[in-house]
C-alpha positions as CSV (number, residue, x, y, z in Angstrom):
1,X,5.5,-10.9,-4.1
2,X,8.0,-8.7,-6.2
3,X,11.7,-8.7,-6.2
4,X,13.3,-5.5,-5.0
5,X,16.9,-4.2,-5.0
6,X,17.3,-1.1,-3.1
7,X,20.4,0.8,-2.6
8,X,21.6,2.6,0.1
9,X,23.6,5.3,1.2
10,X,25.2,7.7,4.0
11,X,27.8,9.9,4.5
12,X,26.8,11.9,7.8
13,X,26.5,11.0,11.6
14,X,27.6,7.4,12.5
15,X,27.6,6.1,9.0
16,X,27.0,1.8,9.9
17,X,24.5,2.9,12.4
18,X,22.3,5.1,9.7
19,X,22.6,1.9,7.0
20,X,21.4,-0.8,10.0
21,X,18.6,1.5,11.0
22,X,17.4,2.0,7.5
23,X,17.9,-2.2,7.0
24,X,15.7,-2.4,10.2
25,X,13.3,0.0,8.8
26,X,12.9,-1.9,5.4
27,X,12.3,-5.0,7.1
28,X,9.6,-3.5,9.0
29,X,8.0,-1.6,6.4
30,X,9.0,-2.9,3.0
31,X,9.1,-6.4,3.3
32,X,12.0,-9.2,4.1
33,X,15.1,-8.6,2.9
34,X,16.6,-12.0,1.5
35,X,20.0,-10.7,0.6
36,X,22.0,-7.9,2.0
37,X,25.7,-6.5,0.5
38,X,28.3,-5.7,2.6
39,X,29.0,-2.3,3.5
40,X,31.3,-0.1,1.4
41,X,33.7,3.0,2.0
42,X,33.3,4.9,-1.3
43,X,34.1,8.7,-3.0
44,X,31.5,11.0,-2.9
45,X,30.0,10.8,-6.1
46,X,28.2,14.0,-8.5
47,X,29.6,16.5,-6.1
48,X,32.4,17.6,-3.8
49,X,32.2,16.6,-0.1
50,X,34.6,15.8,2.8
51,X,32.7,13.0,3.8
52,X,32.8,9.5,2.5
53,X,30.3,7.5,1.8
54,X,29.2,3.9,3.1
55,X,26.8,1.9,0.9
56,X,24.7,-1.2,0.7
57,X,22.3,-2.8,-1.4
58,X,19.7,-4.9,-0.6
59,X,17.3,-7.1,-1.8
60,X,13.5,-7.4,-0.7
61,X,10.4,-9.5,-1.3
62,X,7.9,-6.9,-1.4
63,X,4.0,-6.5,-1.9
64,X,4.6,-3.1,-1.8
65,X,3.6,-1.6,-5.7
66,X,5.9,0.9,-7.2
67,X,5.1,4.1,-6.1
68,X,4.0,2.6,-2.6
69,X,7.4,1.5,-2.7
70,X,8.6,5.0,-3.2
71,X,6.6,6.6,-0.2
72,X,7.7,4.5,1.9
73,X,11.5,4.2,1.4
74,X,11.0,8.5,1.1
75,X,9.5,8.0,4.5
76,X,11.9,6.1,6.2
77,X,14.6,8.4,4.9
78,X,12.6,11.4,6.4
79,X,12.2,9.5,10.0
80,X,15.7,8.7,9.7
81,X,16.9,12.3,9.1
82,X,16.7,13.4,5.5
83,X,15.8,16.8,4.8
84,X,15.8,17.4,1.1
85,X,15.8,15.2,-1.6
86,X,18.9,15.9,-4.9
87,X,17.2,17.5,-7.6
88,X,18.4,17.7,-11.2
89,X,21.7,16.3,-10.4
90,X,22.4,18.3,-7.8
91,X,23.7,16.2,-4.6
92,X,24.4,16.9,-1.0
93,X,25.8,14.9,2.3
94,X,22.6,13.3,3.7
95,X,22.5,11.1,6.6
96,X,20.7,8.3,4.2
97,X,19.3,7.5,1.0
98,X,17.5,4.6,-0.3
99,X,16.9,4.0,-4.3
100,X,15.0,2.2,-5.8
101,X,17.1,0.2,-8.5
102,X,15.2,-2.8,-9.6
103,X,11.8,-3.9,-9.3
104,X,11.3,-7.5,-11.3
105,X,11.8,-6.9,-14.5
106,X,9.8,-3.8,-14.7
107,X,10.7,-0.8,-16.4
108,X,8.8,2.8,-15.6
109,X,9.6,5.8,-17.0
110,X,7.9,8.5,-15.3
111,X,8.5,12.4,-13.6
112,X,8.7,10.8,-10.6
113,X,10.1,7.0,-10.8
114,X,12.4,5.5,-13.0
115,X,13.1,2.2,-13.1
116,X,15.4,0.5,-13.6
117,X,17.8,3.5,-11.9
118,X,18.8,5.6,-14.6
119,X,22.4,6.2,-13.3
120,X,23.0,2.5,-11.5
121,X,25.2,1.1,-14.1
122,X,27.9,4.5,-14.0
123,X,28.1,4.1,-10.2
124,X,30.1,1.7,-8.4
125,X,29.0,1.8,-5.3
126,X,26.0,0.3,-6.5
127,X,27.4,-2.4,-9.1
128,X,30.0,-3.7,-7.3
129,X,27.3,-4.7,-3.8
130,X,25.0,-5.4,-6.7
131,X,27.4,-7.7,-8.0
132,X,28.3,-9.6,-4.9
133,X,24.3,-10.2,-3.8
134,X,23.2,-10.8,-7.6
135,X,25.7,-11.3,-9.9
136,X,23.2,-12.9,-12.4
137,X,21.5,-9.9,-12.4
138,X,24.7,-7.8,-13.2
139,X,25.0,-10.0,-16.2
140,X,21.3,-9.5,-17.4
141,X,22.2,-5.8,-17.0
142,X,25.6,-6.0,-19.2
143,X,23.3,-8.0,-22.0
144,X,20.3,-5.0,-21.5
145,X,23.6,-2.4,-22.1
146,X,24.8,-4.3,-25.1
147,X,21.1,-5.1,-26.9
């Protein structure tokens, strides 16, 4: 089984129901989730928007391979109401999003999955539920950073 962190976001619709739906959806689909943040009321972040956010992150034991991993989170963000996917930086309200931030220790760089997230470490609304789930693992991040 691999270790998974996912992180999670909304900032349409009924914001706590759209993060426990996509939770149930991961258990179903992913694998279990052995950790779980608590949810957080955050800026938008990358681009202007009158909404807030709320955002989680989660961690999953997972069979699922890489880019299985990515269909399916991309699916459960579809069946949950997601219409287009940011592209080149460019971000909208959506009424969830799920990324991939860590799998093991693996690192992928490819057109279509990175890992670990390229931009986790400049956003807060993934360190600091990262932090409170795995704080081991923010520290293995600082030393990656420094090295």
């Amino acid at each position: 089984m691999h270790k998974v962190y996912l992180g999670l976001g909304t900032n349409q619709g009924d914001k706590e129901a759209n993060l426990r739906a996509a939770v149930e959806e991961i258990e179903k689909r992913v694998g279990e989730i052995t950790s779980l943040s608590a949810f957080y009321d955050t800026e938008p972040w990358g681009f202007a928007s009158d909404n807030r956010f709320l955002n989680a992150v989660c961690c999953v034991s997972t069979g699922l391979e890489p880019f299985e991993l990515l269909a399916v989170t991309q699916n459960i963000e579809r069946m949950l109401g997601r219409r287009t996917k940011s592209v080149n930086g460019f971000y909208s309200d959506r009424p969830i999003d799920i990324d991939i931030l860590l799998y093991d220790d693996l690192r992928l760089y490819t057109p279509t999955l990175t890992i670990p997230h390229p931009l986790m470490t400049e956003r807060d609304f993934v360190m600091k539920p990262l932090e409170e789930i795995a704080p081991e693992v923010i520290r293995t991040l600082g030393a990656d950073k420094k090295g």
